[in-house]
N, C-alpha and C positions, 0 to 999 in steps of 0.2 A: 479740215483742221481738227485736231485731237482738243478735246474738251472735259477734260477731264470729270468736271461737275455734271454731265452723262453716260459717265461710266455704269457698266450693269454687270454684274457679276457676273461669274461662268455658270450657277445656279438659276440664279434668273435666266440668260439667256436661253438655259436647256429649255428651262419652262416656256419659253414664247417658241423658240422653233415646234417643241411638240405641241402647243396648244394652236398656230396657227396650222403647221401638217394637217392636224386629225379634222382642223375645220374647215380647211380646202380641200380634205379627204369627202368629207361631210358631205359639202357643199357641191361637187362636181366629183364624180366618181373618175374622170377621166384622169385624176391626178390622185390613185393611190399613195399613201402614207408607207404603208409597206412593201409597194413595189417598189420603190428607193431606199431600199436597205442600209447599202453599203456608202450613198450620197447622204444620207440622214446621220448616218454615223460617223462620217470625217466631220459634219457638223455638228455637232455633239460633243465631239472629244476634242474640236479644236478649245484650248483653254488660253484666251490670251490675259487671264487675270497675274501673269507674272510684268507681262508688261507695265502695268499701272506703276510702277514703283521706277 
């Protein structure tokens, strides 16, 4: 169910996919960050902040 009152901006969001990537990058080399280039970047650029409204 859509919750409005934890909604998170497309700003924030960028910032938690890159900061948890680089720390499962980090953490287990097995799951490179930039071996998923082009999977990191549909996530990234999906922006559903027009939804909110």
């Amino acid at each position: 169910m859509f919750k409005p009152e934890s909604w998170q901006s497309h700003d924030e969001y960028r910032t938690i996919v890159a900061t948890i990537g680089h720390r499962l990058s980090r953490n287990n080399p097995k799951y490179s960050f930039n071996e998923y280039d082009e999977e990191r970047q549909k996530l990234l650029n999906l922006n559903l902040d027009p939804l909110l409204d």
